[in-house]
C-alpha positions in Angstrom: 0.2 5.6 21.1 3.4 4.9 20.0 3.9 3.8 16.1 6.4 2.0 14.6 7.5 2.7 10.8 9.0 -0.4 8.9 9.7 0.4 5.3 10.2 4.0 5.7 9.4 4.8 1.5 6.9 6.4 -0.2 3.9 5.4 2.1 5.7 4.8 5.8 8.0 7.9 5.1 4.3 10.0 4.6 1.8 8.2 7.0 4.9 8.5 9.8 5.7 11.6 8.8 2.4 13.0 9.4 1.6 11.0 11.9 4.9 12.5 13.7 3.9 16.4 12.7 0.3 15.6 14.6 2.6 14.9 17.9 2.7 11.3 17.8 5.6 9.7 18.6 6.9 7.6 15.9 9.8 5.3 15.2 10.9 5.0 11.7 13.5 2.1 10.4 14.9 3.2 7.7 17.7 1.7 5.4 20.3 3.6 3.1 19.6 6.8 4.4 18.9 6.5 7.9 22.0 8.6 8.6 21.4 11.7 6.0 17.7 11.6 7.6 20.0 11.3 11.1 21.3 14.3 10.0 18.9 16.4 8.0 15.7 15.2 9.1 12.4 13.7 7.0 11.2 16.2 3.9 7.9 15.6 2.5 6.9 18.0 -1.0 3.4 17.7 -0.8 -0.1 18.9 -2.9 -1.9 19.7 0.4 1.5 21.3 1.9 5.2 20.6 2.4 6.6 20.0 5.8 10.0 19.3 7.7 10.6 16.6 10.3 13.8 18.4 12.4 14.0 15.7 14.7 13.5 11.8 13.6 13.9 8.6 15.6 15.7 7.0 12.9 17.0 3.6 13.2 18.9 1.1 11.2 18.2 -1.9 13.1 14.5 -2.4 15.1 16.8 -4.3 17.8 17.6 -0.7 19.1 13.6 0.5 18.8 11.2 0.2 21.4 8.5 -1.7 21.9 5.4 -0.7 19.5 1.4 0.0 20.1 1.2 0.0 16.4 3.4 -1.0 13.6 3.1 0.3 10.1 4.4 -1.8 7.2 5.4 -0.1 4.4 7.8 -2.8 2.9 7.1 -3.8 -0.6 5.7 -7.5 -0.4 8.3 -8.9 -2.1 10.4 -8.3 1.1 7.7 -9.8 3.6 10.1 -13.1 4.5 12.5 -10.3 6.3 9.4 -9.2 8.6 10.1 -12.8 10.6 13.4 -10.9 11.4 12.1 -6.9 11.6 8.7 -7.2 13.7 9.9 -9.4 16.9 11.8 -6.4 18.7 9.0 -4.4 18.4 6.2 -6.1 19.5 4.0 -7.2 22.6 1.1 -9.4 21.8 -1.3 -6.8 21.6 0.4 -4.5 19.4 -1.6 -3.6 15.9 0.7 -4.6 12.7 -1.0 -2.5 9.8 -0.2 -3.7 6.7 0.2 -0.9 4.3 1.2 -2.9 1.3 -0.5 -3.9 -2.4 -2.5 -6.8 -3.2 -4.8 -9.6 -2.0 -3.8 -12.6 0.7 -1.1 -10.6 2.1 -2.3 -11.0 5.7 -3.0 -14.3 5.7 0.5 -15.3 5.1 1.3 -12.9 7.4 -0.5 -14.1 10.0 0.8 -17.8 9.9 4.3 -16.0 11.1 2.7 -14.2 13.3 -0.2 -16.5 15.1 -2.5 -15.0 17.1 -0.9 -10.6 16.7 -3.9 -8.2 15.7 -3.7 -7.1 12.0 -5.1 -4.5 10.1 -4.7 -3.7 6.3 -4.1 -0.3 4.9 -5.4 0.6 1.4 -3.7 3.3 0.7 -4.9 5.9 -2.5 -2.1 8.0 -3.1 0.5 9.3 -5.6 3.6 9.1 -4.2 7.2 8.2 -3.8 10.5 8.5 -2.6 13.5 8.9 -5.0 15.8 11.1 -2.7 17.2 10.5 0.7 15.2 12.1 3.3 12.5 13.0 0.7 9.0 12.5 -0.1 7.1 13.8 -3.1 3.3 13.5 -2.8 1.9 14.4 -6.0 -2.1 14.2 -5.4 -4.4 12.2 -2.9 -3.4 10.7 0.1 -6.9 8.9 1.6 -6.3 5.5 3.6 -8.7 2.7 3.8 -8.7 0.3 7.2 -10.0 -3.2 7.3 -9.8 -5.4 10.0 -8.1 -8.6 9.9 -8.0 -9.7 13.4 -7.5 -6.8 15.9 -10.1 -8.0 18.5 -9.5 -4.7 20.3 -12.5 -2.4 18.7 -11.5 0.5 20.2 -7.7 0.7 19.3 -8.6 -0.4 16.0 -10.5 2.7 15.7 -8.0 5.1 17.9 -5.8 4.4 14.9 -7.9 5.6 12.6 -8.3 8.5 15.0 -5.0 9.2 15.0 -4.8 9.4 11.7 -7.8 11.8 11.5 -6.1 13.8 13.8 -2.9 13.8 11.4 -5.5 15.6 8.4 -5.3 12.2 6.5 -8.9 11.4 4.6 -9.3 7.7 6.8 -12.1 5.4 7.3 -13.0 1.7 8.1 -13.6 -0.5 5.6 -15.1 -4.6 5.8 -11.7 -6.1 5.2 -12.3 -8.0 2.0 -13.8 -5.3 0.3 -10.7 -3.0 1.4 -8.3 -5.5 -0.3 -10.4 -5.8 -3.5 -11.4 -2.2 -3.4 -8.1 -1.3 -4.1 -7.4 -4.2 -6.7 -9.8 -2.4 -8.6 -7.0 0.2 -9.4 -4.0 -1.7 -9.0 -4.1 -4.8 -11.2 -4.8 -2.7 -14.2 -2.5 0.5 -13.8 0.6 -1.1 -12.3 0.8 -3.9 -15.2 -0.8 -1.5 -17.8 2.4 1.0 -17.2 5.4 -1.6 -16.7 4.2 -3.6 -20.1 3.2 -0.6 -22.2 5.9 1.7 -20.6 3.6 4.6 -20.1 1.8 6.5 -17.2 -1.1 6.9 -15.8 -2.6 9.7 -17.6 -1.9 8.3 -21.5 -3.2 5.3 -20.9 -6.7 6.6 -20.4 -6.1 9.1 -23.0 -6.5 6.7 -26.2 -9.3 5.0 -26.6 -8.2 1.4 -26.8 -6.4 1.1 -23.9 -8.7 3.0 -21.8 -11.5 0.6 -23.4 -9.0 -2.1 -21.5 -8.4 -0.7 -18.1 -12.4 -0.6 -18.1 -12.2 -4.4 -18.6 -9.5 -5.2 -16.3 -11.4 -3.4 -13.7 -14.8 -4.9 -13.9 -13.2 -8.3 -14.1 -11.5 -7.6 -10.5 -15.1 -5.7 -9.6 -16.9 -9.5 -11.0 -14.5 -11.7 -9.2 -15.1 -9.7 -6.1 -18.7 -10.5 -5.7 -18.1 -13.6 -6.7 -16.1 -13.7 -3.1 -19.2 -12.3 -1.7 -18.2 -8.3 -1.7 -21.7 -6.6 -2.5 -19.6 -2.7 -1.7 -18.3 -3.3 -5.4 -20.4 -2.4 -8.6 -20.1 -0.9 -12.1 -20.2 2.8 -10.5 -16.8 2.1 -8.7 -15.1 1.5 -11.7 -16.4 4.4 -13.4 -15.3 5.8 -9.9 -11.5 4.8 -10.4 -12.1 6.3 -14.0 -12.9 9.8 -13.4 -10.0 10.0 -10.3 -7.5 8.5 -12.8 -8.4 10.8 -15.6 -8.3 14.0 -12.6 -4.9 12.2 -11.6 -1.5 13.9 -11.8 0.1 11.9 -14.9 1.6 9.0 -12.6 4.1 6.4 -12.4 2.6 3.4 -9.8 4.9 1.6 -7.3 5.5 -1.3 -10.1 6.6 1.2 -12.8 9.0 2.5 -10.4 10.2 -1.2 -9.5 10.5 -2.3 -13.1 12.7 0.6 -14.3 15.0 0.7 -11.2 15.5 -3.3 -11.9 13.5 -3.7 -8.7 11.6 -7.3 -8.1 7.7 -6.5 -8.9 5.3 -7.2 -6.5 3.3 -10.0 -8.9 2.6 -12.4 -6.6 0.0 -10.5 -4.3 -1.5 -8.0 -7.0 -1.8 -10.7 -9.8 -0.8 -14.2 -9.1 -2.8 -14.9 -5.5 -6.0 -12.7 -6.7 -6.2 -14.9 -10.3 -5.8 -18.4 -7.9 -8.6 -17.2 -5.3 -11.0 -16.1 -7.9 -10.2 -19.3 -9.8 -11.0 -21.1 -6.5 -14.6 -19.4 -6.6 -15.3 -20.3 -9.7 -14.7 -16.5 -11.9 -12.1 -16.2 -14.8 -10.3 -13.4 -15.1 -8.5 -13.5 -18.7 -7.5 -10.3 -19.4 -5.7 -10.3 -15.5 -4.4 -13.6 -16.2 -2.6 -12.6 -19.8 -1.9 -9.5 -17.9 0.4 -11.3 -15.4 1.6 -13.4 -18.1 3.7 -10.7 -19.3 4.7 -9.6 -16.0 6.1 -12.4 -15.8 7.7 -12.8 -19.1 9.2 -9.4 -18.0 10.5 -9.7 -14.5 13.3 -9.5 -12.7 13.1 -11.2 -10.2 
């Protein structure tokens, strides 16, 4: 199949990337470095290997990129209003737009620009990021969740995660709602956690109080969850998250980064649309809610 990359960062720039090195053809769109990767190629300092893409189909525009059997999305939300404007070129009606992005409601909205185009979310669990031209650091994991949104097509929904298989990523299908909560479970606390704390990963677990309150934060998204009618989601998954946290390589998530580079943080999706749909079903979350508060209080947006 051919993919399409939008948002070549962290996540496009190492799903593509491997993706590529497996022998699939992939088309990346890329922004302020699309001619040093032109040049120099795609670099990706990895814990299960480094690698070197020679030879990139980089763009700058997806006007000049071809048509698309699957489109990866690795924009941070808070750019979705540009995809009206990015995904047209590349798509046919059946092409697969998976949506590799943070947080919960993100494809309905997409799906009201797009009426009727097959979409898949990724859950990524990874460590990773881009703060060089051309270059990808993965620090540690690198397993991707799929849950299907509305790809009627069974079996390319699952030739993607085949390909993906094929590229030596950990992949597997997940019930859609439990994919996007699944991966709540982490975000919501560890994202806000660092920005308001200005921390990592690894010290917040290591004193006692504030590991005592990413517990909470967790099994509040975990209880709002079933409430929606997720029954994949218990007390063990938490302790789950825990245990891979404390394993972790001391990190720095995507809204750390965002919030020291003066970057708009992606509140709406991880905090503000989970807190109104859980309100809707009838759960509190306070310690989310006071969370996103001070998000709030501190963005930049």
């Amino acid at each position: 199949m051919v993919y399409g990359v939008i948002g070549t960062g962290a996540l496009g720039g190492f799903y593509g990337s491997r993706l590529a090195r497996s022998g699939q053809e992939v088309h990346f769109l890329l922004h302020r470095d699309v001619d040093y990767v032109r040049a120099h190629g795609l670099h990706v300092d990895s814990c299960d290997g480094s690698f070197h893409l020679d030879k990139v189909n980089a763009y700058s525009s997806t006007t000049d990129m071809p048509k698309c059997d699957v489109v990866l999305v690795g924009l941070k939300t808070t750019n979705n209003h540009l995809l009206a404007q990015l995904l047209p070129p590349l798509l046919r009606p059946d092409t697969v737009v998976v949506l590799i992005q943070n947080g919960i409601g993100v494809e309905e909205d997409v799906q009201k620009m797009f009426p009727g185009q097959p979409l898949v979310a990724g859950l990524a669990f990874i460590c990773c990021s881009k703060t060089e031209p051309g270059r990808v650091n993965h620090q540690c994991y690198g397993s991707i969740n799929f849950g299907n949104y509305s790809c009627q097509d069974k079996a390319v929904f699952h030739a993607i995660i085949d390909d993906f298989a094929h590229a030596g990523i950990q992949c597997a299908e997940v019930e859609y709602l439990e994919a996007r909560w699944r991966k709540a479970v982490w975000n919501i606390p560890f994202n806000g956690m660092t920005v308001v704390l200005h921390t990592q990963t690894d010290l917040l677990l290591k004193h006692p109080s504030t590991r005592e309150l990413i517990y909470t934060i967790m099994m509040e998204v975990i209880t709002a969850a079933r409430h929606l009618g997720v029954t994949g989601l218990d007390q063990s998954f938490a302790d789950k998250m825990m245990d891979m946290t404390d394993n972790m390589t001391p990190y720095s998530p995507s809204m750390k980064l965002d919030y020291d580079l003066h970057r708009p943080m992606e509140i709406n999706y991880i905090y503000l649309r989970p807190l109104q749909i859980a309100t809707s079903a009838g759960c509190a979350m306070p310690h989310v809610d006071a969370l996103a508060k001070m998000l709030e209080f501190m963005s930049v947006e």
